[in-house]
Structure formats: C-alpha cells, structure tokens
N, CA, C, O and CB atoms as a CASP TS submission, in Angstrom:
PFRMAT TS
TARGET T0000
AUTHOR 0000-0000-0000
METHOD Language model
MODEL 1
PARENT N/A
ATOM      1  N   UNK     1      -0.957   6.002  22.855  1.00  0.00           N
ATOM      2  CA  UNK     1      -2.338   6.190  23.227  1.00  0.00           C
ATOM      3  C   UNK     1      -3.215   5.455  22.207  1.00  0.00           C
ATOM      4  O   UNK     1      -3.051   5.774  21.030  1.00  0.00           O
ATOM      5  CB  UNK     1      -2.695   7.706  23.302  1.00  0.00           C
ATOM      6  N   UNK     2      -4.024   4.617  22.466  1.00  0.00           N
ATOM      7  CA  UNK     2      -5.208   3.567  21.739  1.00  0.00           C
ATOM      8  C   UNK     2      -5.644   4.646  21.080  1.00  0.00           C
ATOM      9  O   UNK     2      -5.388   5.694  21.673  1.00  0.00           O
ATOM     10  CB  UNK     2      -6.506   2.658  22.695  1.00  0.00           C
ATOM     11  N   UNK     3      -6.321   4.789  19.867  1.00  0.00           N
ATOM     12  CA  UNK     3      -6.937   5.470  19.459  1.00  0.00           C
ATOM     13  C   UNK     3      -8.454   4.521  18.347  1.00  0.00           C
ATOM     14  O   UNK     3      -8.359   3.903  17.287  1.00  0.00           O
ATOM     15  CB  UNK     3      -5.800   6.408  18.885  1.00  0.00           C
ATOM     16  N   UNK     4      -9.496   4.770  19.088  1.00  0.00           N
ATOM     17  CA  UNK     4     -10.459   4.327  18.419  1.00  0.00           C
ATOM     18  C   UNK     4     -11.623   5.447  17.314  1.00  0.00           C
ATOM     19  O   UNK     4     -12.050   6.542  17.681  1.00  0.00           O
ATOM     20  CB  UNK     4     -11.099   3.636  19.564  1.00  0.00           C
ATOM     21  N   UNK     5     -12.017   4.577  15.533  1.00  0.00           N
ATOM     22  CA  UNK     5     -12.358   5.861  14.778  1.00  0.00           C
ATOM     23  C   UNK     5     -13.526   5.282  14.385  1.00  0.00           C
ATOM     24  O   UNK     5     -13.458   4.170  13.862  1.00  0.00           O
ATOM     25  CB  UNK     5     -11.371   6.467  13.572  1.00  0.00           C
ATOM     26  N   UNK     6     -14.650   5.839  14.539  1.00  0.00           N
ATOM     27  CA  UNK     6     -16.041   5.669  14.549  1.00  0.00           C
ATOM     28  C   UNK     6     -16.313   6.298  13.393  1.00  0.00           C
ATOM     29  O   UNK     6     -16.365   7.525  13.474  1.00  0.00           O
ATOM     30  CB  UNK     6     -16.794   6.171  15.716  1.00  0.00           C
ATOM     31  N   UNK     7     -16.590   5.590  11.860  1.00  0.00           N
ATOM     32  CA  UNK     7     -17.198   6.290  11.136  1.00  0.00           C
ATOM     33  C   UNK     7     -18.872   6.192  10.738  1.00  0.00           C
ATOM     34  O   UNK     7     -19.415   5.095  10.614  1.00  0.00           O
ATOM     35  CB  UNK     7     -16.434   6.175  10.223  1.00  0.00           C
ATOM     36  N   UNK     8     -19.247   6.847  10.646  1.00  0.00           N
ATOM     37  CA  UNK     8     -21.214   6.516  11.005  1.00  0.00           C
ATOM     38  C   UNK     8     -21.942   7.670  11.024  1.00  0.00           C
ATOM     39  O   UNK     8     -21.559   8.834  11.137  1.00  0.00           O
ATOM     40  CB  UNK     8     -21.693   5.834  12.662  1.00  0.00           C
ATOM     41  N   UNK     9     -23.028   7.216  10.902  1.00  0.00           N
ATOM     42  CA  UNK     9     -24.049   8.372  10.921  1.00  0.00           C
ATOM     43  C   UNK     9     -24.083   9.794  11.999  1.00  0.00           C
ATOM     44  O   UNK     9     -23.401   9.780  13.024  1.00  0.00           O
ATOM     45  CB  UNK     9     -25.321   7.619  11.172  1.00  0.00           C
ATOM     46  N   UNK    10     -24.526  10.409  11.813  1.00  0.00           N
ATOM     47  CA  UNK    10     -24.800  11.908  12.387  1.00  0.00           C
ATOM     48  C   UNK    10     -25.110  11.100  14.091  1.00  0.00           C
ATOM     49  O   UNK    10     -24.925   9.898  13.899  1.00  0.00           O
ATOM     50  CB  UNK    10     -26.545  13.027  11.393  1.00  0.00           C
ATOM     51  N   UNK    11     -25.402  11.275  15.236  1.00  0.00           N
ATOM     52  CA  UNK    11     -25.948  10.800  16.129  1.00  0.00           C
ATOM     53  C   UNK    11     -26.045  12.554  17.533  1.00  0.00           C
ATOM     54  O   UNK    11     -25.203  13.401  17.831  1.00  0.00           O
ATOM     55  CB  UNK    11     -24.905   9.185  16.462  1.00  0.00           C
ATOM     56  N   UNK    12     -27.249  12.364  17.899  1.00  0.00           N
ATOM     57  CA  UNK    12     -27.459  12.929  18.728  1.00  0.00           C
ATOM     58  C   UNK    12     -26.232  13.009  19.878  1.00  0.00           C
ATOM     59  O   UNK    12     -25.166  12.406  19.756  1.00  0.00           O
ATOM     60  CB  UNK    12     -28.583  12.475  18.991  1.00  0.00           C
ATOM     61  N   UNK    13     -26.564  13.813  20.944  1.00  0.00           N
ATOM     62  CA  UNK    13     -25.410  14.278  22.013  1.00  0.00           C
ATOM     63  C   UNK    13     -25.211  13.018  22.775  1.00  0.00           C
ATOM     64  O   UNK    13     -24.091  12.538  22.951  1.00  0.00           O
ATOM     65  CB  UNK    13     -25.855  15.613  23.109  1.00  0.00           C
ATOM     66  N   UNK    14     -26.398  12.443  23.264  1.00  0.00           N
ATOM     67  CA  UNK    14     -26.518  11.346  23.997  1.00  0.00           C
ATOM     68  C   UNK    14     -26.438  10.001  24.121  1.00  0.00           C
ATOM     69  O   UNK    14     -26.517   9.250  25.093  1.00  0.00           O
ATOM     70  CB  UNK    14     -27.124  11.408  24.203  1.00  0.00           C
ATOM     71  N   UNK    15     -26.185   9.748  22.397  1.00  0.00           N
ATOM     72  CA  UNK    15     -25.558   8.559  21.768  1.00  0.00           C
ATOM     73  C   UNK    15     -24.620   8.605  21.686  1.00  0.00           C
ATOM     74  O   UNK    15     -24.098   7.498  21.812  1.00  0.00           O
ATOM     75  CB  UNK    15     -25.783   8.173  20.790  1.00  0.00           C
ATOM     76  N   UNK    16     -23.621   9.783  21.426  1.00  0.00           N
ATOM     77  CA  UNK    16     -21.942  10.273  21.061  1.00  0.00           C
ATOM     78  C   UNK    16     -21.877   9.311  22.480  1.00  0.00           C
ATOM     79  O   UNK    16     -21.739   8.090  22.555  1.00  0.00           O
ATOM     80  CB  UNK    16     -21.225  12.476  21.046  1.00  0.00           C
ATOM     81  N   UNK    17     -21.999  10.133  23.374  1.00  0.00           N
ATOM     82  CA  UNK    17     -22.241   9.493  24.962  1.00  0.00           C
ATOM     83  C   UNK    17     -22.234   8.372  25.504  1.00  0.00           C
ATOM     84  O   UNK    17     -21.554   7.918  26.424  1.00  0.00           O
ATOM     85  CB  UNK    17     -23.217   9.653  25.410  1.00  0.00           C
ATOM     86  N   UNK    18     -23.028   7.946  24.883  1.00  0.00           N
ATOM     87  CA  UNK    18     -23.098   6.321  25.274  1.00  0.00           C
ATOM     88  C   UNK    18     -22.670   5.221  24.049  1.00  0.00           C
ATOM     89  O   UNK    18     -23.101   4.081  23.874  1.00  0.00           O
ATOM     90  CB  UNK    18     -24.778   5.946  25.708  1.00  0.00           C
ATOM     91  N   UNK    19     -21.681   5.969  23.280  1.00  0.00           N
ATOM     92  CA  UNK    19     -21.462   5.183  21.972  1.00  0.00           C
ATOM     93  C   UNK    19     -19.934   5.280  22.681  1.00  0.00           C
ATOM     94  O   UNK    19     -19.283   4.263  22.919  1.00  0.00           O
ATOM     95  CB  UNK    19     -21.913   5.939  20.133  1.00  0.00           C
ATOM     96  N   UNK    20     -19.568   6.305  22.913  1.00  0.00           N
ATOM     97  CA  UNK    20     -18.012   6.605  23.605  1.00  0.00           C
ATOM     98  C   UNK    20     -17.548   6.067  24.380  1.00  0.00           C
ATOM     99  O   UNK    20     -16.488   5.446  24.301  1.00  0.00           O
ATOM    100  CB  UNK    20     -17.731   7.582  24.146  1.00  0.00           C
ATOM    101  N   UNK    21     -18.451   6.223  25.581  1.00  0.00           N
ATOM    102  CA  UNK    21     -18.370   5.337  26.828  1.00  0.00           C
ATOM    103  C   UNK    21     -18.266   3.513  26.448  1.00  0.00           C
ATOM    104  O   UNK    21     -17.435   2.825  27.040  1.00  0.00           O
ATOM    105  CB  UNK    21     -19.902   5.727  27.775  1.00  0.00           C
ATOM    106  N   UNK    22     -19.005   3.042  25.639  1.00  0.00           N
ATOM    107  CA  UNK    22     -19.063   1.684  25.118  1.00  0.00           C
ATOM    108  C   UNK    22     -18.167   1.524  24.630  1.00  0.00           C
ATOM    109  O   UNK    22     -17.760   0.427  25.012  1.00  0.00           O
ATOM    110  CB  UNK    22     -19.917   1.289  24.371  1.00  0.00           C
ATOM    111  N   UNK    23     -17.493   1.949  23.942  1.00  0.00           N
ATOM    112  CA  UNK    23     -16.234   1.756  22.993  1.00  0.00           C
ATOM    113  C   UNK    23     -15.547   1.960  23.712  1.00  0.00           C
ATOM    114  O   UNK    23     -14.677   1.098  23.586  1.00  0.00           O
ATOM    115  CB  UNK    23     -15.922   2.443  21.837  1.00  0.00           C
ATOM    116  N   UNK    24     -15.204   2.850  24.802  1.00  0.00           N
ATOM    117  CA  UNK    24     -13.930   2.772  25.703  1.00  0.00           C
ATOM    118  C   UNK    24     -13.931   1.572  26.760  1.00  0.00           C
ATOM    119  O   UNK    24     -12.926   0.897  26.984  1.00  0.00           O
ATOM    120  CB  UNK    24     -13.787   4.161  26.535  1.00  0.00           C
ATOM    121  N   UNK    25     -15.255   1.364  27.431  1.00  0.00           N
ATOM    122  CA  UNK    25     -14.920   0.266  28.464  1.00  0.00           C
ATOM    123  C   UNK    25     -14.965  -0.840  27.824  1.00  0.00           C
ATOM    124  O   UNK    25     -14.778  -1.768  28.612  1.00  0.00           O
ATOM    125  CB  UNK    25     -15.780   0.143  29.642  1.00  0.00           C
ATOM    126  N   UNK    26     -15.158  -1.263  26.546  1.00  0.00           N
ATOM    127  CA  UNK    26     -15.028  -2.894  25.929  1.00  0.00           C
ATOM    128  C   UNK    26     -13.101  -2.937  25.378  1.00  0.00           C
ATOM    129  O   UNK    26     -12.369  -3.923  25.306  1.00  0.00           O
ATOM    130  CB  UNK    26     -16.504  -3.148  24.048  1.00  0.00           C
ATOM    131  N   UNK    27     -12.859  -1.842  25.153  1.00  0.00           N
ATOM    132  CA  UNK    27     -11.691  -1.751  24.509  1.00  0.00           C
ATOM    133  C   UNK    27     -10.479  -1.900  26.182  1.00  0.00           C
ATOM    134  O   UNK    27      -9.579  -2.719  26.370  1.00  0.00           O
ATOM    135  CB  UNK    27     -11.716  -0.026  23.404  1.00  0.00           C
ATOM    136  N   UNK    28     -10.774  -1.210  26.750  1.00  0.00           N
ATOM    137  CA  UNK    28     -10.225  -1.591  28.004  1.00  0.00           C
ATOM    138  C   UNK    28     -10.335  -2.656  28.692  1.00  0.00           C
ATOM    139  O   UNK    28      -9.418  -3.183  29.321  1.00  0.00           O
ATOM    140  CB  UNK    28     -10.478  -0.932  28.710  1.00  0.00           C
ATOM    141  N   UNK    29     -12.085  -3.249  28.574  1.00  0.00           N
ATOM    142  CA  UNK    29     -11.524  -4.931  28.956  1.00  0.00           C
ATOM    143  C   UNK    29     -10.726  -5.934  28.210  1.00  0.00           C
ATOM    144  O   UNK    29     -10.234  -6.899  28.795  1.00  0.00           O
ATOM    145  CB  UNK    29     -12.591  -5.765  29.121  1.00  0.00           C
ATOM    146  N   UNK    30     -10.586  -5.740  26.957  1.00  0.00           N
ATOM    147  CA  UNK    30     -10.170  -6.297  26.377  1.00  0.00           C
ATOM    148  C   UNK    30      -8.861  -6.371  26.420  1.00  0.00           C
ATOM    149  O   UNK    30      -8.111  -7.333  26.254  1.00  0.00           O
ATOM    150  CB  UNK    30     -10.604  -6.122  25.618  1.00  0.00           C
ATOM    151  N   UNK    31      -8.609  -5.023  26.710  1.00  0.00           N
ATOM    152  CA  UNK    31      -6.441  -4.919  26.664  1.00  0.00           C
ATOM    153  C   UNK    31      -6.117  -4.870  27.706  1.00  0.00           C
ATOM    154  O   UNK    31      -4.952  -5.024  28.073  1.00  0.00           O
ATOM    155  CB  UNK    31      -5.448  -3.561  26.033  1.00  0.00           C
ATOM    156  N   UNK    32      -7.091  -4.638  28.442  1.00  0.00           N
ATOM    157  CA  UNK    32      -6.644  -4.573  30.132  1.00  0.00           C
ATOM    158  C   UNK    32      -5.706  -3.296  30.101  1.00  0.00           C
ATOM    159  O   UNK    32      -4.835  -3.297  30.970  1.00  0.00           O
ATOM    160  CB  UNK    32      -5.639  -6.158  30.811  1.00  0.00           C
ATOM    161  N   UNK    33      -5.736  -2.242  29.272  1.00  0.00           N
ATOM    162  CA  UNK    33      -5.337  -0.791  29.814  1.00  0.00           C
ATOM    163  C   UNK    33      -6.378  -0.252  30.299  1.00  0.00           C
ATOM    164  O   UNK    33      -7.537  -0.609  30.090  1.00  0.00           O
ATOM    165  CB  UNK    33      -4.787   0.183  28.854  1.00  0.00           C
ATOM    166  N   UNK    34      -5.889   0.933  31.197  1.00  0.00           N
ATOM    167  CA  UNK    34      -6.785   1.870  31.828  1.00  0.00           C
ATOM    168  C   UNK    34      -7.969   2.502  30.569  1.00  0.00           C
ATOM    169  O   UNK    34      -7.632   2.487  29.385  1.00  0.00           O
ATOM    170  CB  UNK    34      -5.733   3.154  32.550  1.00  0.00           C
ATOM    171  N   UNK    35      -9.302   3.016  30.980  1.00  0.00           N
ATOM    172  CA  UNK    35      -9.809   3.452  30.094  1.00  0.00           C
ATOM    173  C   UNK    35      -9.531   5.061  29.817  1.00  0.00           C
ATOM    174  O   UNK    35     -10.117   5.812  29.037  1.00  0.00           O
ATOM    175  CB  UNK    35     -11.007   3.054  30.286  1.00  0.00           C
ATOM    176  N   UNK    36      -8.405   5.341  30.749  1.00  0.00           N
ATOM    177  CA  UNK    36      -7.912   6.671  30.646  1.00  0.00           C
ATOM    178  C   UNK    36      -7.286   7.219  29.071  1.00  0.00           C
ATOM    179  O   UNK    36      -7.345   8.286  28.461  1.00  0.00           O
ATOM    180  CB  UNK    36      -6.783   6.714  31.765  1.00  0.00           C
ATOM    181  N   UNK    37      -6.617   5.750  28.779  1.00  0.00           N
ATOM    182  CA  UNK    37      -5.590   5.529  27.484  1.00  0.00           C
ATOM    183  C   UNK    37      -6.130   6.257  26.234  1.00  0.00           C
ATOM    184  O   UNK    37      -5.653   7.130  25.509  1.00  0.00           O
ATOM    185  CB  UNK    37      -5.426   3.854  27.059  1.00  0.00           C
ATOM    186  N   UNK    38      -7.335   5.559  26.246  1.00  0.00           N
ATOM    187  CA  UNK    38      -8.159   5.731  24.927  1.00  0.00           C
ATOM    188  C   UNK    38      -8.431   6.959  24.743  1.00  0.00           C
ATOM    189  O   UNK    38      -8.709   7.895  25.493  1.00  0.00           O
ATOM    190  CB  UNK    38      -9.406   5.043  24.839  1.00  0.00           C
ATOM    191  N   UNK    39      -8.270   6.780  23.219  1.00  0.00           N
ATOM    192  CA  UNK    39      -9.421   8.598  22.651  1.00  0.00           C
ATOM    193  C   UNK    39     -10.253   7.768  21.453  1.00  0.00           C
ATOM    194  O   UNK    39      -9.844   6.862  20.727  1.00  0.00           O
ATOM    195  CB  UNK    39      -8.081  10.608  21.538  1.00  0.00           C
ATOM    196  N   UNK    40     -11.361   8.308  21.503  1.00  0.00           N
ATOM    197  CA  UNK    40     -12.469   7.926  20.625  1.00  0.00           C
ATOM    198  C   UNK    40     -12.436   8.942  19.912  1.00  0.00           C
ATOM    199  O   UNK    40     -12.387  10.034  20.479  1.00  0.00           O
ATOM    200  CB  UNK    40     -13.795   7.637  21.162  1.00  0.00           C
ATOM    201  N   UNK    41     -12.459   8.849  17.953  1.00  0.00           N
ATOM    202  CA  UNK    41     -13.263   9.795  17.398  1.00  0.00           C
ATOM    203  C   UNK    41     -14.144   9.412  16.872  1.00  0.00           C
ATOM    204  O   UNK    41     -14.081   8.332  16.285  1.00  0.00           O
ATOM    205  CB  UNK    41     -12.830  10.501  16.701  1.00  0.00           C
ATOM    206  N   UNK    42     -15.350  10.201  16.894  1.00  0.00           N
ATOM    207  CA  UNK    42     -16.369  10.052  15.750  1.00  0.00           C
ATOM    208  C   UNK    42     -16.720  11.373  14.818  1.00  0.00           C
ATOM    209  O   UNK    42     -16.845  12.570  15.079  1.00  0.00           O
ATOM    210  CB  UNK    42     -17.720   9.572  16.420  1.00  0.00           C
ATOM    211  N   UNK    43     -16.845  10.384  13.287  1.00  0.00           N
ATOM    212  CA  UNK    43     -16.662  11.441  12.553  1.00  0.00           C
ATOM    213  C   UNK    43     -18.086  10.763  11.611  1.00  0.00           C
ATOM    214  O   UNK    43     -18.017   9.573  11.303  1.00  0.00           O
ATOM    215  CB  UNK    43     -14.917  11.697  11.840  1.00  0.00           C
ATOM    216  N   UNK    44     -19.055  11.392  11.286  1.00  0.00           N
ATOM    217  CA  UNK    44     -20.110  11.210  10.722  1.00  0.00           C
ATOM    218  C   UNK    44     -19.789  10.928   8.459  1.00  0.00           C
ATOM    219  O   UNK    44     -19.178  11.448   7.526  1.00  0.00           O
ATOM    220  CB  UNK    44     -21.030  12.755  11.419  1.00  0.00           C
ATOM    221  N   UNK    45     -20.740   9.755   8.758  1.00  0.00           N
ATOM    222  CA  UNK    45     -20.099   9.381   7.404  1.00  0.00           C
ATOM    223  C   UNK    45     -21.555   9.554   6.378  1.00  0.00           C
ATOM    224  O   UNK    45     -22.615   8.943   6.521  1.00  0.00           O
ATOM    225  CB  UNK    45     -19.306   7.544   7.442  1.00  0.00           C
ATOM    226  N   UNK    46     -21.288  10.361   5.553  1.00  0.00           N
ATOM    227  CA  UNK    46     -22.497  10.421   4.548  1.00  0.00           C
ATOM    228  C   UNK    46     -22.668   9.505   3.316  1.00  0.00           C
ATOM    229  O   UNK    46     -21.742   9.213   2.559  1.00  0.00           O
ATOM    230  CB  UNK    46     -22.511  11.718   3.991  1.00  0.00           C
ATOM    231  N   UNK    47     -23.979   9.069   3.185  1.00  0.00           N
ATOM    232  CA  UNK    47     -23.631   7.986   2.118  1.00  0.00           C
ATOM    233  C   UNK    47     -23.059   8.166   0.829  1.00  0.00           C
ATOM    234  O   UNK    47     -22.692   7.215   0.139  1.00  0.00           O
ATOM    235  CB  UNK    47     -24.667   7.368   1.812  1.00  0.00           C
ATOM    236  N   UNK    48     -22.957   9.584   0.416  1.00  0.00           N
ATOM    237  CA  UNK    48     -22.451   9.770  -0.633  1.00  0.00           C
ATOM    238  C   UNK    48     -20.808   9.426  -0.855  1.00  0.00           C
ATOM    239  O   UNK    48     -20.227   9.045  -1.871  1.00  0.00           O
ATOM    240  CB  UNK    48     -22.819  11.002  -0.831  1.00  0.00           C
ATOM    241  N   UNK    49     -20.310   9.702   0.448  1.00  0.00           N
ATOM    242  CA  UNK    49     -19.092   9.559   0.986  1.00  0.00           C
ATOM    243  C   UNK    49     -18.697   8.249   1.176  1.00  0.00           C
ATOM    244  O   UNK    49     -17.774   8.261   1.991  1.00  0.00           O
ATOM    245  CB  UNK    49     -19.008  10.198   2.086  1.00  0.00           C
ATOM    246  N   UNK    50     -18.927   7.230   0.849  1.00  0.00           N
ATOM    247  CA  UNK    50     -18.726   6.136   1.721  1.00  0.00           C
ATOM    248  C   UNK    50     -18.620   4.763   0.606  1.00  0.00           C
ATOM    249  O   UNK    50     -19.811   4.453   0.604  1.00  0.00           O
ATOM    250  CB  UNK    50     -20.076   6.073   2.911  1.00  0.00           C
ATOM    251  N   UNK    51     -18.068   3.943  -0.160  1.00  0.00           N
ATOM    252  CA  UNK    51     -18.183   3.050  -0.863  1.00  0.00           C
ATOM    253  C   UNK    51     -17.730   2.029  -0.204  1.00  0.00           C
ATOM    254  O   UNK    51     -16.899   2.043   0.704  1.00  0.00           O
ATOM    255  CB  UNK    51     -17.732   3.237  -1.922  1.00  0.00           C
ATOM    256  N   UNK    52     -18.415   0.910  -0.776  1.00  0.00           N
ATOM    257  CA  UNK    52     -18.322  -0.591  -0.516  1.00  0.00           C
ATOM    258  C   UNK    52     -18.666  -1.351  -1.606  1.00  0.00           C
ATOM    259  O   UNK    52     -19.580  -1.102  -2.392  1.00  0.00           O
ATOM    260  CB  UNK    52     -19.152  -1.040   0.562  1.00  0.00           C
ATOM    261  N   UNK    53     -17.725  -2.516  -1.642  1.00  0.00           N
ATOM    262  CA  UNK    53     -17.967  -3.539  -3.039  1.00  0.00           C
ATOM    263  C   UNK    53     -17.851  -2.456  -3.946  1.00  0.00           C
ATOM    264  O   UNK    53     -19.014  -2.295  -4.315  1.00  0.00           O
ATOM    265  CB  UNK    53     -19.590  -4.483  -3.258  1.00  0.00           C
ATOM    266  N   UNK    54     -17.053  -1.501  -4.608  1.00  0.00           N
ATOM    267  CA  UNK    54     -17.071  -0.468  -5.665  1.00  0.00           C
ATOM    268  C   UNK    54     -18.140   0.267  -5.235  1.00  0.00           C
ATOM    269  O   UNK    54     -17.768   1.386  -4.880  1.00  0.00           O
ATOM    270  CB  UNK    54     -17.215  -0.942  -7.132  1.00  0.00           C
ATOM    271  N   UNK    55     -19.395   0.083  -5.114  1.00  0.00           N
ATOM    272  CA  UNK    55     -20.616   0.915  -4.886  1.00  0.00           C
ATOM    273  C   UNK    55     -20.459   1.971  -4.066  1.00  0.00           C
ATOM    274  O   UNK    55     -19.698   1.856  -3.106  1.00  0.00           O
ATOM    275  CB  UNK    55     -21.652   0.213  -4.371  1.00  0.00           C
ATOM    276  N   UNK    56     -21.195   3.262  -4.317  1.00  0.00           N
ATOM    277  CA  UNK    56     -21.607   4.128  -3.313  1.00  0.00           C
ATOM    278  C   UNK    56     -22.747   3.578  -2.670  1.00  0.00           C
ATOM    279  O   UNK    56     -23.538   2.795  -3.195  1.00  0.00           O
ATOM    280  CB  UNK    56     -21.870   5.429  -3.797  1.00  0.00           C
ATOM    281  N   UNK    57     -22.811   4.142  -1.190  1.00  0.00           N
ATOM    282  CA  UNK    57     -24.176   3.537  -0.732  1.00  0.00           C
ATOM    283  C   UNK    57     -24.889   4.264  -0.841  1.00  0.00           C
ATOM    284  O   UNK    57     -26.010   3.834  -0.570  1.00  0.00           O
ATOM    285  CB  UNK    57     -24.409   3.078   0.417  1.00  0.00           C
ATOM    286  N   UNK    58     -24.855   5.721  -1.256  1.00  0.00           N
ATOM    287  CA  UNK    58     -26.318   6.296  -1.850  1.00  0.00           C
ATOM    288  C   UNK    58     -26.643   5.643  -3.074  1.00  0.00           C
ATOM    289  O   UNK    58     -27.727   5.853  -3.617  1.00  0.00           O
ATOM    290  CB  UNK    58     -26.339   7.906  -2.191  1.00  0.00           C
ATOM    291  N   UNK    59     -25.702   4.786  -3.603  1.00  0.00           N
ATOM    292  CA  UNK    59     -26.507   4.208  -4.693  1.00  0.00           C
ATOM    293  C   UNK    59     -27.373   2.761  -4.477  1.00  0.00           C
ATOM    294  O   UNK    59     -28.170   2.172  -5.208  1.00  0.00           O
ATOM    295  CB  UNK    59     -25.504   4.011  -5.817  1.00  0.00           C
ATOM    296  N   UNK    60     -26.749   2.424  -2.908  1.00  0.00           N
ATOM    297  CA  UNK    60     -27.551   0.851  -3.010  1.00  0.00           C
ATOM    298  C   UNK    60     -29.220   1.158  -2.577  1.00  0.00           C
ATOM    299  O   UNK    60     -29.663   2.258  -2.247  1.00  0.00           O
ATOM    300  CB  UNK    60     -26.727  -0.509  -1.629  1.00  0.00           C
ATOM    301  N   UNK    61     -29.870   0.082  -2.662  1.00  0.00           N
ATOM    302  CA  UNK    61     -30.724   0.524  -2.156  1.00  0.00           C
ATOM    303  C   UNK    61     -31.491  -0.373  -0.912  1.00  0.00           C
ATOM    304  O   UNK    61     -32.461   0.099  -0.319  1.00  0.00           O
ATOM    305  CB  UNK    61     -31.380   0.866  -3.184  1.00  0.00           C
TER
END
C-alpha cells in the first residue's frame, strides 16, 4: 500500500480535505494505481520541531 507523509502546519478540516484528495489523485496519475491504494498521513509540524541546514526554524527568521 503507497503510503504518502505530509509534514506541515496545523490546517483546518477543509484543507486536510482538499490537501488529501490532491495528494492522492496526482500520486495515482502518476503510478497509474488505483487511488484506492493510497493512505495519506498528515501530521502537523511545529517550528520548534523541525530543523533545516542545522537550524531550527523557530530560530530563522
């Protein structure tokens, strides 16, 4: 089973929604599996949580 992992900000009900749906039907055109296959998670990423280039991004600015 495809499994796609969304890490990102907090998002309302209706973006989960249409963030899910997007990520499943591009991922299905692409592999040409059913969009049944897929599971999407999203898991909300806080900047404290999150580094890049060594940096935290609550520290960039």
């Amino acid at each position: 089973m495809p499994t796609i992992f969304f890490y990102g900000p907090e998002l309302e009900i209706e973006k989960k929604r249409e963030l899910v749906k997007s990520f499943t039907q591009k991922a299905s055109e692409l592999t040409g599996l059913p969009e049944q296959a897929f599971v999407v998670y999203l898991r909300p990423s806080e900047r404290e949580n999150v580094g890049v280039g060594g940096t935290l991004l609550a520290d960039r600015k």
